[in-house]
C-alpha positions as a Markdown table, in Angstrom:
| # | Residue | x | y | z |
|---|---|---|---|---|
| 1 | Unk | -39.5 | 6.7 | 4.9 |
| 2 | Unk | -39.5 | 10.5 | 3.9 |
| 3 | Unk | -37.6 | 12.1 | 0.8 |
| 4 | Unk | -34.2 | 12.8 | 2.3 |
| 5 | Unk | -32.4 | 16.5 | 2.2 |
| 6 | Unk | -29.2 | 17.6 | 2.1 |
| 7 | Unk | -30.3 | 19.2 | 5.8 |
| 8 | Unk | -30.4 | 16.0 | 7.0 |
| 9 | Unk | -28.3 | 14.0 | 5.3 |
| 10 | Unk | -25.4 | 16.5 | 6.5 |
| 11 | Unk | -27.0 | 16.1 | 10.1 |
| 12 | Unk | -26.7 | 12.4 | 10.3 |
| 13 | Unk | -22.7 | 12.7 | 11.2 |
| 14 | Unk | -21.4 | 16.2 | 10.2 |
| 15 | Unk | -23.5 | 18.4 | 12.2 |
| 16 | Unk | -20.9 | 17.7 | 15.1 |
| 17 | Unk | -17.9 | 19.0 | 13.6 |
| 18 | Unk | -19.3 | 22.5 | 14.3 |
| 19 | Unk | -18.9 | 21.4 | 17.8 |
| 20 | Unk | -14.7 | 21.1 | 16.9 |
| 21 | Unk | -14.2 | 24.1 | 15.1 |
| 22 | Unk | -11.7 | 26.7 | 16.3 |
| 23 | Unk | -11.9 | 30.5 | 15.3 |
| 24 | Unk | -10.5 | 31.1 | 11.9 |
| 25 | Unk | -7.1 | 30.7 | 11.0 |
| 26 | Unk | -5.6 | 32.5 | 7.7 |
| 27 | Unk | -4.0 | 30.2 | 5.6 |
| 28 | Unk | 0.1 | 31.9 | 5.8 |
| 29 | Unk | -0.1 | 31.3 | 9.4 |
| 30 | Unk | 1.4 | 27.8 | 10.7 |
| 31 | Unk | -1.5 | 25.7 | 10.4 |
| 32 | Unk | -1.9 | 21.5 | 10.3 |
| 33 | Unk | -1.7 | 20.0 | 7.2 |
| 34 | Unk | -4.0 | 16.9 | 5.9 |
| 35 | Unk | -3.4 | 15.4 | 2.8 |
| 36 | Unk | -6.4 | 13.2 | 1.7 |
| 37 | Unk | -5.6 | 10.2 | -1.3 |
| 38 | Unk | -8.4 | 9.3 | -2.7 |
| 39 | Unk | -11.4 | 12.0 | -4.2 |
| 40 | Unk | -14.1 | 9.0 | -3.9 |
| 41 | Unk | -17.4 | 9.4 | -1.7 |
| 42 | Unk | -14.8 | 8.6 | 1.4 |
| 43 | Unk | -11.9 | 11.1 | 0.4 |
| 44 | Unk | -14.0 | 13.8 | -1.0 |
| 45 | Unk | -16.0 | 14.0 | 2.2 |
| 46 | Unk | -13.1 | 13.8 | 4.7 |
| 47 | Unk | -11.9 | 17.0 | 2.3 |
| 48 | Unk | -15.1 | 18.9 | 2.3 |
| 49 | Unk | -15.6 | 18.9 | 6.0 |
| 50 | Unk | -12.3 | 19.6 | 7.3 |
| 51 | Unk | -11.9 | 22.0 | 5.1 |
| 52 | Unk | -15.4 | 24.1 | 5.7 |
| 53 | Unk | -13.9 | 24.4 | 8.9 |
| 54 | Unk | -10.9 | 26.5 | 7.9 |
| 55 | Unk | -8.6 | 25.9 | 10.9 |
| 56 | Unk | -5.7 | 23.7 | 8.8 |
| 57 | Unk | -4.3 | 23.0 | 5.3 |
| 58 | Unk | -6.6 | 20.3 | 3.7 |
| 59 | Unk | -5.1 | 18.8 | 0.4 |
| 60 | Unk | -6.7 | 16.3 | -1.6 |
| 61 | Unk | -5.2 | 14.5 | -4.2 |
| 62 | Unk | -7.2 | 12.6 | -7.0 |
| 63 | Unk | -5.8 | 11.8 | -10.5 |
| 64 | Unk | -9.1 | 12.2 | -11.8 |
| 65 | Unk | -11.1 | 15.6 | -12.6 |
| 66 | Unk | -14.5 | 14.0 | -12.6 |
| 67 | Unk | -15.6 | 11.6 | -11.1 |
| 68 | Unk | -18.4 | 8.7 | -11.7 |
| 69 | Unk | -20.4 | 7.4 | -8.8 |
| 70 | Unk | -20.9 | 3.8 | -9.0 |
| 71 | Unk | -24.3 | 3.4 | -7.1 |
| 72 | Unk | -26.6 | 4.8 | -9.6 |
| 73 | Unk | -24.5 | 3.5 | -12.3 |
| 74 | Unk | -26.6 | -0.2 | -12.6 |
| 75 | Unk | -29.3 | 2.6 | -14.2 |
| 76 | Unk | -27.3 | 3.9 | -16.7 |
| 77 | Unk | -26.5 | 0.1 | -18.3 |
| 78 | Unk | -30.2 | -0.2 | -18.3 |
| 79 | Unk | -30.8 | 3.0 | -20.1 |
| 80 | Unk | -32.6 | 4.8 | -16.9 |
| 81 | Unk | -30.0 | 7.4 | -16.7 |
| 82 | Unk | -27.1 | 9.3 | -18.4 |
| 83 | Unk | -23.6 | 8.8 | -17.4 |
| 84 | Unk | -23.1 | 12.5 | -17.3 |
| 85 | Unk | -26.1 | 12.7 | -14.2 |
| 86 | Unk | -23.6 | 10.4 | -12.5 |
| 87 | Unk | -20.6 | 12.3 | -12.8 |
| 88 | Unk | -19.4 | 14.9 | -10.7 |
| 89 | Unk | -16.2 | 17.9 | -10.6 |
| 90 | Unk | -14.0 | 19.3 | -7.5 |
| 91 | Unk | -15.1 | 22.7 | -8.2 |
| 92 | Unk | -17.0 | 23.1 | -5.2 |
| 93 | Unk | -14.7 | 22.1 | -2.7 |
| 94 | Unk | -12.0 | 24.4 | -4.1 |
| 95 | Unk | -14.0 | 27.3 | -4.2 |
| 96 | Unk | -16.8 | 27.0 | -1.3 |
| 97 | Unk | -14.9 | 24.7 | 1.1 |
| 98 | Unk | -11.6 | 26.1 | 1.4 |
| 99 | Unk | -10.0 | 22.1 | -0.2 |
| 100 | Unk | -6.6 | 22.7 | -2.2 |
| 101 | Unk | -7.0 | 19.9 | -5.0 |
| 102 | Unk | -4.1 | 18.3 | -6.8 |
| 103 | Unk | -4.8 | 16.3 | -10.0 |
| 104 | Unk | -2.2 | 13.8 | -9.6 |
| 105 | Unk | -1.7 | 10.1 | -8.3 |
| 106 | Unk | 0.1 | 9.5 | -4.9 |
| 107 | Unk | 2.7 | 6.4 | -5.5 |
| 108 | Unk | 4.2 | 6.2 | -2.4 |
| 109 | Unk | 3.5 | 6.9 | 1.4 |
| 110 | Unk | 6.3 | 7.5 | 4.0 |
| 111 | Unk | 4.8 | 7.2 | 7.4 |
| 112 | Unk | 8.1 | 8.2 | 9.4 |
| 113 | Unk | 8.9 | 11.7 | 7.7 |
| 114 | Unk | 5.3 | 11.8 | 6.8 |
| 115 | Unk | 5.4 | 12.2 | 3.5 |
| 116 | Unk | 3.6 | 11.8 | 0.5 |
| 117 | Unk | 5.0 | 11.3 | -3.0 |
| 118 | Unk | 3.3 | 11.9 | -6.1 |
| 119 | Unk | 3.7 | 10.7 | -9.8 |
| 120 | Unk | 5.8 | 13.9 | -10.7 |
| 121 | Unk | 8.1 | 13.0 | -7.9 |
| 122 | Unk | 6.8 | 15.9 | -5.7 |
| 123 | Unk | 6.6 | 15.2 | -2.2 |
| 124 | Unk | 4.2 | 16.9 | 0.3 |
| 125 | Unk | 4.4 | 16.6 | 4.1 |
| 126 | Unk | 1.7 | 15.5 | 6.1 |
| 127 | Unk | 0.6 | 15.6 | 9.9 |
| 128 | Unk | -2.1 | 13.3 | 9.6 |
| 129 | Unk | -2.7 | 11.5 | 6.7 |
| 130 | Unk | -6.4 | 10.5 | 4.8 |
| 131 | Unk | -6.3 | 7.4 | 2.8 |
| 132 | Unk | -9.2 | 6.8 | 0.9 |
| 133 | Unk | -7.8 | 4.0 | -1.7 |
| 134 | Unk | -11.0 | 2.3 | -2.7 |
| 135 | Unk | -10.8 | -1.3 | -3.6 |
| 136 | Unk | -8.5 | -3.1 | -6.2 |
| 137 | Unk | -9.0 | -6.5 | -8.0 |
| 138 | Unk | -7.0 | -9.6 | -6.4 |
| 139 | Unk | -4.6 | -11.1 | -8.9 |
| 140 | Unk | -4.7 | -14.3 | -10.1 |
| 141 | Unk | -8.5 | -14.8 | -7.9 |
| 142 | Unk | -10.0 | -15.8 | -11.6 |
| 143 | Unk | -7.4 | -17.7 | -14.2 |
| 144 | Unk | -6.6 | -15.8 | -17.5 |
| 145 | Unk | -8.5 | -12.6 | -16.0 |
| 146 | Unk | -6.4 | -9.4 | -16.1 |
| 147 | Unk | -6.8 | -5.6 | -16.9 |
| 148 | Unk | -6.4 | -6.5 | -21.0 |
| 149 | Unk | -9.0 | -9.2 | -20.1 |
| 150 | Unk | -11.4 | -6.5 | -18.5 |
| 151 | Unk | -11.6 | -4.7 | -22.0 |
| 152 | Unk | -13.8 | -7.7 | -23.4 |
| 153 | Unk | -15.2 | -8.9 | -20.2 |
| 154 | Unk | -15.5 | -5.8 | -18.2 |
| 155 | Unk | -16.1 | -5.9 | -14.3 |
| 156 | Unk | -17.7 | -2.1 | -14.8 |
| 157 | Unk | -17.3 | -2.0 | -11.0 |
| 158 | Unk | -15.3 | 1.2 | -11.0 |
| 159 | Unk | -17.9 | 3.5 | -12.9 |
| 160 | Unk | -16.7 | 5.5 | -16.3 |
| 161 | Unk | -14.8 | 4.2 | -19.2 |
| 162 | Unk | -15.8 | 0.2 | -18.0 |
| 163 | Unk | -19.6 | 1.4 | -17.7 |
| 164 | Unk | -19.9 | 2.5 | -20.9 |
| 165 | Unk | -17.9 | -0.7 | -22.7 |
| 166 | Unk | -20.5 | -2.9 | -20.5 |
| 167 | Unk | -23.7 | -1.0 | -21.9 |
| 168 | Unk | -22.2 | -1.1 | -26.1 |
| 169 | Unk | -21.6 | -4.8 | -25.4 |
| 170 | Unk | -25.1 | -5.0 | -23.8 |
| 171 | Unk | -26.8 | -2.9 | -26.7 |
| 172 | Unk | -24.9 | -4.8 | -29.6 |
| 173 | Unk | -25.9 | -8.4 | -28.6 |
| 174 | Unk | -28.4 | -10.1 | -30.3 |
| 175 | Unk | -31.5 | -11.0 | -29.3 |
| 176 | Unk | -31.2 | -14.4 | -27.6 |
| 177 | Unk | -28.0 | -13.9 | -25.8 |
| 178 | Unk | -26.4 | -15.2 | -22.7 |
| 179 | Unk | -25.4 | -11.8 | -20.3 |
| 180 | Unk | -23.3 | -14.0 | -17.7 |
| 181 | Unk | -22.6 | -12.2 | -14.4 |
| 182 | Unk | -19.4 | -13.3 | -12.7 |
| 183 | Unk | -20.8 | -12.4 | -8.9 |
| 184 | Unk | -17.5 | -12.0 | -6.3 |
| 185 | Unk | -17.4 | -13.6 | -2.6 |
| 186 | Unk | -17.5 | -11.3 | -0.2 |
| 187 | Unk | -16.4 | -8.8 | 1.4 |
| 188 | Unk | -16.9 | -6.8 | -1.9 |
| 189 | Unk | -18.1 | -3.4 | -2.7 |
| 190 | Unk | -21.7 | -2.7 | -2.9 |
| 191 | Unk | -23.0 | -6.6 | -1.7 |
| 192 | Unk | -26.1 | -5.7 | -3.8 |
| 193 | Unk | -25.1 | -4.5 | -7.0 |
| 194 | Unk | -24.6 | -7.3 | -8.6 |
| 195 | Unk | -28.6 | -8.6 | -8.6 |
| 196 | Unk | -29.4 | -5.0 | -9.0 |
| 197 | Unk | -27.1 | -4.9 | -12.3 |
| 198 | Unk | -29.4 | -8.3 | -13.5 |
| 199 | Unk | -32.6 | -6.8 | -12.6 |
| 200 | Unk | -32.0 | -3.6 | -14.9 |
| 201 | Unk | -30.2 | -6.0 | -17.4 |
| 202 | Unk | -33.9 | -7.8 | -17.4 |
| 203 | Unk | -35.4 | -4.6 | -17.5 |
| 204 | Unk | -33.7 | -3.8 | -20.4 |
| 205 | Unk | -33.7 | -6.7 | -22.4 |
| 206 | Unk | -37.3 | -7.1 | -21.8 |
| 207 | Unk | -37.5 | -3.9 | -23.6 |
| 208 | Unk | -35.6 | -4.8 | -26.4 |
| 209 | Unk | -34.4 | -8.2 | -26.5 |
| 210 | Unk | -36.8 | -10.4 | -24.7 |
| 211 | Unk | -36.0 | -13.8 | -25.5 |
| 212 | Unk | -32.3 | -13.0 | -24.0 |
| 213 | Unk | -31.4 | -14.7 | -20.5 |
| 214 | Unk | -29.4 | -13.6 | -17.6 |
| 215 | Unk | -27.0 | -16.1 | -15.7 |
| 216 | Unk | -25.4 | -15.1 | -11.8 |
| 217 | Unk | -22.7 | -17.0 | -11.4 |
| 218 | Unk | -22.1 | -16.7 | -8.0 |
| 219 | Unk | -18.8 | -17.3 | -5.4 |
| 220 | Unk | -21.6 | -17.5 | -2.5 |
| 221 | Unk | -24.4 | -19.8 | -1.6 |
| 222 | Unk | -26.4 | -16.2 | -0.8 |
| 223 | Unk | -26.6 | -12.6 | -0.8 |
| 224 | Unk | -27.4 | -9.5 | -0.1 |
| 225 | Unk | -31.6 | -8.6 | -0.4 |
| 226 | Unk | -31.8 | -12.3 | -1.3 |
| 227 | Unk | -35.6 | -12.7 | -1.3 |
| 228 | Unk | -36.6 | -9.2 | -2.2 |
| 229 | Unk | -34.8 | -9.8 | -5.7 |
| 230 | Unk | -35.8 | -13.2 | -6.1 |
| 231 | Unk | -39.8 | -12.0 | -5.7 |
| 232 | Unk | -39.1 | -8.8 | -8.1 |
| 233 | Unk | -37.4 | -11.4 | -10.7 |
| 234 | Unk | -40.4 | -13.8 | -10.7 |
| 235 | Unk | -42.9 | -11.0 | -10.6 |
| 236 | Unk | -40.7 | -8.3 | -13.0 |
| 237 | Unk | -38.9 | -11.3 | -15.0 |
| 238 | Unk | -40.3 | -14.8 | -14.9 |
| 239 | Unk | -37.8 | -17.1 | -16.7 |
| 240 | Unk | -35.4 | -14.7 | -17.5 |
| 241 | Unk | -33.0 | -14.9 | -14.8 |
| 242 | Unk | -31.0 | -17.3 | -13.3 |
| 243 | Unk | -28.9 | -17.5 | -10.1 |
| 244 | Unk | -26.8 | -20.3 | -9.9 |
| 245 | Unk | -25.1 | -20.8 | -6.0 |
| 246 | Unk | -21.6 | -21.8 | -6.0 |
| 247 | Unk | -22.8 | -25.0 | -4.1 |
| 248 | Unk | -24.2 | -26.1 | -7.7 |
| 249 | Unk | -21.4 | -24.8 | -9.9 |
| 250 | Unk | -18.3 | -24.6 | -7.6 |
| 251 | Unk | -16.2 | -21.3 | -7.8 |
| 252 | Unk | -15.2 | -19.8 | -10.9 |
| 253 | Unk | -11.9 | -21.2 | -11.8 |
| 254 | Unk | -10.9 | -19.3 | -15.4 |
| 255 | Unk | -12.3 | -17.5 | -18.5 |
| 256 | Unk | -11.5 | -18.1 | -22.2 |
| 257 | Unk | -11.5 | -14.5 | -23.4 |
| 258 | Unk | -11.3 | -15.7 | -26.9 |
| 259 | Unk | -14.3 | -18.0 | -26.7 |
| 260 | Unk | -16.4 | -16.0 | -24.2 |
| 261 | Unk | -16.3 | -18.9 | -21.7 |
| 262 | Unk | -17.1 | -18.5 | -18.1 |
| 263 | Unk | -15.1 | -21.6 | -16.3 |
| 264 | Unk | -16.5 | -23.3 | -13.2 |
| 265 | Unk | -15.2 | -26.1 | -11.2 |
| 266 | Unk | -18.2 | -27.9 | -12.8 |
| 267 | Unk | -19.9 | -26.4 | -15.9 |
| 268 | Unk | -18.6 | -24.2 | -18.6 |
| 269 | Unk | -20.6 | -21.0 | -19.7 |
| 270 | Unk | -21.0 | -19.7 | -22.8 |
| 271 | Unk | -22.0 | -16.2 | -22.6 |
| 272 | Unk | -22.5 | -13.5 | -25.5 |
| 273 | Unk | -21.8 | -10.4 | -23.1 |
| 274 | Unk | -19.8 | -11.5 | -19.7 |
| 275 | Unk | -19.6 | -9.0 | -16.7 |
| 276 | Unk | -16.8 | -10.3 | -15.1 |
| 277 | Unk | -16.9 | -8.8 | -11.3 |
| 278 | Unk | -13.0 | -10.5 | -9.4 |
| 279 | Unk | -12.4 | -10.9 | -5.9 |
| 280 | Unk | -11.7 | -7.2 | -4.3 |
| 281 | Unk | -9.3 | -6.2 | -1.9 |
| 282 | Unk | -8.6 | -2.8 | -0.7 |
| 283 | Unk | -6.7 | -0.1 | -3.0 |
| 284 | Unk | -2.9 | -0.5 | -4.0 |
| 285 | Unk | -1.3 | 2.4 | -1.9 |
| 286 | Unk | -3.1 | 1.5 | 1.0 |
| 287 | Unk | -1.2 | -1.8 | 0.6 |
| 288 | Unk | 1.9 | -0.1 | -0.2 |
| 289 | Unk | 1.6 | 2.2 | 2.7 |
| 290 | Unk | 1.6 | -1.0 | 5.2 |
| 291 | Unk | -2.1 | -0.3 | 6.2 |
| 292 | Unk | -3.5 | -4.0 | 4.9 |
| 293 | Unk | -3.4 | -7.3 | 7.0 |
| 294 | Unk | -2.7 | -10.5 | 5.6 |
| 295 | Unk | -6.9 | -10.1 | 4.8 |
| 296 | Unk | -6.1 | -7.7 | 2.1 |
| 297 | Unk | -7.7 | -4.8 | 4.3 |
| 298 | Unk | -7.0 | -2.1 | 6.3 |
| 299 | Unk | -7.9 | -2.5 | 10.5 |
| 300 | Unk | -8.9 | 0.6 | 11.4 |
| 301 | Unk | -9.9 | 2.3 | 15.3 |
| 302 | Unk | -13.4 | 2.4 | 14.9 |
| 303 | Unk | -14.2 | 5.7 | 17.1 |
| 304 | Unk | -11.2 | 7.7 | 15.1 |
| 305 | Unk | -10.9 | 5.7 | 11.5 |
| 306 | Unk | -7.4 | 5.7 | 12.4 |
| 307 | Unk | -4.8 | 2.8 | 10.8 |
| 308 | Unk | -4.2 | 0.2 | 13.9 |
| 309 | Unk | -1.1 | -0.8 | 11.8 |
| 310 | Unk | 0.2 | 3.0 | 11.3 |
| 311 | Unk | -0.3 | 5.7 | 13.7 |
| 312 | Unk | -1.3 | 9.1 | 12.2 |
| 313 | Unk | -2.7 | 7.9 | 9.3 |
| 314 | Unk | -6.4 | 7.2 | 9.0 |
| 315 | Unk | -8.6 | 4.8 | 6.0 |
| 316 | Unk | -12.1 | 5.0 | 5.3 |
| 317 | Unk | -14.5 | 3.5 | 2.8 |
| 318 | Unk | -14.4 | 0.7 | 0.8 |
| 319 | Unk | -10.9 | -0.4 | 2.0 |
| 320 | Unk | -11.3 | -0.7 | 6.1 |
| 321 | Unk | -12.1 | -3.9 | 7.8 |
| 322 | Unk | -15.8 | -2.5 | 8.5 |
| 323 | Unk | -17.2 | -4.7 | 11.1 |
| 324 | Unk | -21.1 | -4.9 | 10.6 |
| 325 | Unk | -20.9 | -2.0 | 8.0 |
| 326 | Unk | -20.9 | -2.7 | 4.2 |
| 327 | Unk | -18.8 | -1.5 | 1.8 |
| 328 | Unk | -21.2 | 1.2 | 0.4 |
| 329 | Unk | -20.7 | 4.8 | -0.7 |
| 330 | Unk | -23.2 | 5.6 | 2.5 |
| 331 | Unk | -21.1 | 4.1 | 4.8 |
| 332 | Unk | -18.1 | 6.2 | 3.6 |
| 333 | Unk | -19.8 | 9.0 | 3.7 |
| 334 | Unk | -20.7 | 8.4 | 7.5 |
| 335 | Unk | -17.2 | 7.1 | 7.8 |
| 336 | Unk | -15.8 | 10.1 | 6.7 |
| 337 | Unk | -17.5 | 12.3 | 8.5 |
| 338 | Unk | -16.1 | 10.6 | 11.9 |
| 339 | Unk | -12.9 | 10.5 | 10.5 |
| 340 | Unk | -12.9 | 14.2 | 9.8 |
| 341 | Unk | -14.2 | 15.1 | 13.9 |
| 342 | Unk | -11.4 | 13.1 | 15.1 |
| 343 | Unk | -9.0 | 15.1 | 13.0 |
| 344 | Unk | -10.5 | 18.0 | 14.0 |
| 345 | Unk | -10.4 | 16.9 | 17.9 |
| 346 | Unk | -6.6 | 15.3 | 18.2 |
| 347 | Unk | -5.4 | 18.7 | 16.7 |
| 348 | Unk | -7.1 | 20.3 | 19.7 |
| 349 | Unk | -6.4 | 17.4 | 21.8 |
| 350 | Unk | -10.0 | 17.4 | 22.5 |
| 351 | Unk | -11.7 | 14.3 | 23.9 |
| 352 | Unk | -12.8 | 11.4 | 21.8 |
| 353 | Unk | -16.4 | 10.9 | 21.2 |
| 354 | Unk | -17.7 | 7.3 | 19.8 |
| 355 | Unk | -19.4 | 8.4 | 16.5 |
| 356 | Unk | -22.6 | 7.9 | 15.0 |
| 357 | Unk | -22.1 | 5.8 | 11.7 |
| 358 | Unk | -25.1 | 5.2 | 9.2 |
| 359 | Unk | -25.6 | 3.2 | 6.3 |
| 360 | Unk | -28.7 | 3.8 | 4.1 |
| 361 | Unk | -29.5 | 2.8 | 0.4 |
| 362 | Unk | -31.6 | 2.2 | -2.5 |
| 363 | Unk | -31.6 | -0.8 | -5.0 |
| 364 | Unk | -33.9 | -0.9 | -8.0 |
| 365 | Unk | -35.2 | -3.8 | -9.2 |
| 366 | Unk | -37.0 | -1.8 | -12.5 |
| 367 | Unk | -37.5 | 1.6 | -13.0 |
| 368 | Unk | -40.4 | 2.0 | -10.3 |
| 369 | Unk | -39.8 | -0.9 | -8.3 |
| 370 | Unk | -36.9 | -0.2 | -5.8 |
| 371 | Unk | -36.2 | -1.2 | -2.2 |
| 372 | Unk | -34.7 | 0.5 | 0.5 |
| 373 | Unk | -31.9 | -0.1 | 3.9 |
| 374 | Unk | -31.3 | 2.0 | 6.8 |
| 375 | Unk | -28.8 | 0.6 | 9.5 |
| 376 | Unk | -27.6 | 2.4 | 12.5 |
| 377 | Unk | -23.9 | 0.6 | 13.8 |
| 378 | Unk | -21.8 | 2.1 | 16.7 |
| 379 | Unk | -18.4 | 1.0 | 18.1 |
| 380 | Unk | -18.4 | -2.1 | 20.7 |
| 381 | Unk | -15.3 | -3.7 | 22.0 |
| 382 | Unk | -13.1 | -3.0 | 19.0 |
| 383 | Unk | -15.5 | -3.6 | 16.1 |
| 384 | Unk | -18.6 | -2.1 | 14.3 |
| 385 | Unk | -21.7 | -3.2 | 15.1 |
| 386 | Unk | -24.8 | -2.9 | 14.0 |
| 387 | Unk | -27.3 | -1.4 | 16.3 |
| 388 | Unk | -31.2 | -0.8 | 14.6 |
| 389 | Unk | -31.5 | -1.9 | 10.9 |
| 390 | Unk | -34.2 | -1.2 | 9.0 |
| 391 | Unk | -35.3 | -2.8 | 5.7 |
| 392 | Unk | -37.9 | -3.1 | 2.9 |
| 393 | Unk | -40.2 | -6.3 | 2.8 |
| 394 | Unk | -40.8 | -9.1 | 0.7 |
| 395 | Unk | -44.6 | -8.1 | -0.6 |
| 396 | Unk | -45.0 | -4.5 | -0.2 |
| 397 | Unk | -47.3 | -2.4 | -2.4 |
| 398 | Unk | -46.6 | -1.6 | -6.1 |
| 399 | Unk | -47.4 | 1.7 | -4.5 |
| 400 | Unk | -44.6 | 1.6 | -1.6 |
| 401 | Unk | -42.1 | 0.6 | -4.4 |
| 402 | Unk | -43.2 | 3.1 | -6.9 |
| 403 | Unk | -42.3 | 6.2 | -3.5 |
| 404 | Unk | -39.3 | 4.5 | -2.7 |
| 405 | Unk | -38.1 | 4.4 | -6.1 |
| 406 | Unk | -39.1 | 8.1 | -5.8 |
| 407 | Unk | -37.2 | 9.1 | -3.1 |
| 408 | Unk | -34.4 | 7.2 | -4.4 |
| 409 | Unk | -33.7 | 10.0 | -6.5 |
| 410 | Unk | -33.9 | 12.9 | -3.8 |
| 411 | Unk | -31.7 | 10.9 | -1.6 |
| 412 | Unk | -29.4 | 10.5 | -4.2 |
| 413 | Unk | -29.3 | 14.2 | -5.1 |
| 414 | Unk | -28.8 | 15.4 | -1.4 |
| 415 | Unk | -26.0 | 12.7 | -0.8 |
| 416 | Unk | -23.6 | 13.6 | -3.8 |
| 417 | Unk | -24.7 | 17.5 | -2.7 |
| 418 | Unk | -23.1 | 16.3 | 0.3 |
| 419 | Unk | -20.2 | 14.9 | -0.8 |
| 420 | Unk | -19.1 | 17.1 | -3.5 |
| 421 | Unk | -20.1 | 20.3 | -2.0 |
| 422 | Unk | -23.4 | 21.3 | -4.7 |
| 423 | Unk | -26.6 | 22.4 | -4.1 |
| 424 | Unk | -29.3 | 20.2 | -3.8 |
């Protein structure tokens, strides 16, 4: 593995845009309109590279004005990094990308007039429509668990405001605490996070609490990087952390806010700091705008990204039904960029083109221990498959994990350069 650049980061899937792009059209002339939803890794993408190629009216619409990436974000708990490294503006893609961005919500979606309302009651018309929704939290999936429950036992899965209540919770307890982690089934955003989030917890606490132990209660009977983290825990942590399947606890029926009580089908836990992480399903409008299945997500076309359940109107990221390919800021990024050429090429009626979709990421397991994933996928009979995966191994170097951990944060600069439209 080499350190990555934005050169090639961009190269992986957007270098063929150029391939689309028509002669410059002036912005008062009659141009196509895209509204993106969504200003995540997905949306903010989609924006950027339709709009560097200046042939229609891209709009994106975000409620936020920064925004927090949550890969990265397991470093921050753990002291590694600041929160303000992680968080990033829409500057760039106003003023070097030609993207018109509007600071508001969108609460409703019209697919027949192709429309788009927004929290002011504005409405702005479409002819093709981005929705990049992200996930949203399944009601009811863990009793007595809610939003006013998430300010005492905070799932910090959408980085910001959650992220930083986790890391004061983390900081204040005393030495000898229980951190319980509250690990979803899948599909869920990220599928390593949560043993990355315990690994930098251990990290931590070893620091500064060392007789403090960390419990993963988990909905699965595996995961993601399984025996990579389990080495690094024995080798980084020995004693410290505890992964408990849901074959030996049962699912995780209920919490008791008041009492800090994690409630399984068979044991109760009593944790001094709980990281509650629910049951995910894919964002609120993209349910409202009828692009879910009964799964909770959205079936997309796999070569154009676009909604099998509403024509003109295309999801990426977290919330599509992704085949082979996880639910990672990476894979929305190569998503995106897909999405975007087949934009680019139905407004020119131009042939479609299966795309080349990536995945590739980094998980630290302590500050100079991290390991690595790059996966190729490409469309096949309907679905997303993967095609060449490549992977760190169980028993590498302190050496090889000290460079990846290294490149870690190159790649991560080039990829947010590439999203959000920076320099690298």
């Amino acid at each position: 593995m080499t350190d990555w650049t934005r050169r090639q980061i961009c190269g992986l899937a957007g270098g063929v845009l150029a391939t689309v792009a028509a002669p410059h059209v002036g912005r008062s002339q009659n141009v196509p309109r895209v509204i993106v939803i969504g200003g995540g890794i997905g949306g903010a993408t989609v924006a950027r590279y339709l709009g560097d190629l200046r042939t229609m009216d891209v709009t994106l619409l975000e409620p936020k004005r920064r925004y927090v990436t949550c890969f990265f974000s397991n470093l921050y708990l753990a002291g590694l990094r600041s929160l303000t490294s992680l968080t990033f503006g829409f500057e760039a893609l106003v003023e070097s990308h030609g993207v018109k961005v509007i600071h508001q919500a969108a609460t409703a979606v019209n697919p027949v007039t192709k429309a788009v309302t927004l929290r002011s009651g504005e409405k702005l018309a479409y002819d093709r429509l981005v929705v990049a929704p992200g996930i949203a939290f399944r009601s009811g999936a863990i009793g007595n668990y809610d939003a006013s429950t998430a300010e005492v036992m905070p799932h910090a899965w959408n980085a910001g405001p959650q992220s930083e209540l986790l890391r004061r919770q983390l900081e204040s307890m005393e030495d000898g605490g229980v951190f319980v982690i509250v690990a979803p089934p899948n599909p869920f955003r990220c599928p390593p996070a949560p043993y990355e989030r315990a690994s930098l917890a251990a990290y931590y606490f070893k620091k500064f609490k060392p007789r403090s132990k960390i419990i993963v209660v988990d909905a699965k009977d595996s995961f993601s990087g399984q025996e990579l983290f389990q080495e690094a825990w024995g080798r980084h942590y020995p004693g410290m952390i505890e992964w408990l399947p849901s074959q030996f606890t049962g699912p995780v029926k209920a919490v008791d806010v008041a009492a800090r009580l994690v409630v399984t089908e068979g044991e109760t836990f009593n944790a001094a700091v709980a990281n509650v992480i629910p049951a995910q399903k894919a964002g609120l409008i993209a349910e409202q705008a009828g692009l879910t299945d009964v799964s909770g997500w959205c079936p997309v076309d796999p070569v154009t990204f676009e909604s099998t359940l509403r024509p003109g109107i295309h999801v990426v990221g977290d919330a599509i039904i992704g085949g082979d390919m996880p639910k990672s800021a990476f894979s929305a990024n190569s998503q995106a960029k897909a999405c975007a050429f087949a934009i680019a090429a139905a407004f020119r009626s131009s042939p479609r083109f299966r795309p080349h979709l990536f995945n590739s990421c980094y998980t630290f397991m302590a500050p100079d221990d991290a390991f690595t994933n790059a996966i190729t996928f490409a469309a096949d009979d309907g679905k997303i498959k993967a095609t060449r995966t490549f992977i760190s191994k169980v028993g590498e170097s302190p050496e090889v994990r000290r460079r990846t951990a290294h490149q870690a944060v190159g790649w991560y600069s080039a990829f947010t350069a590439d999203v959000f439209g920076g320099s690298s």
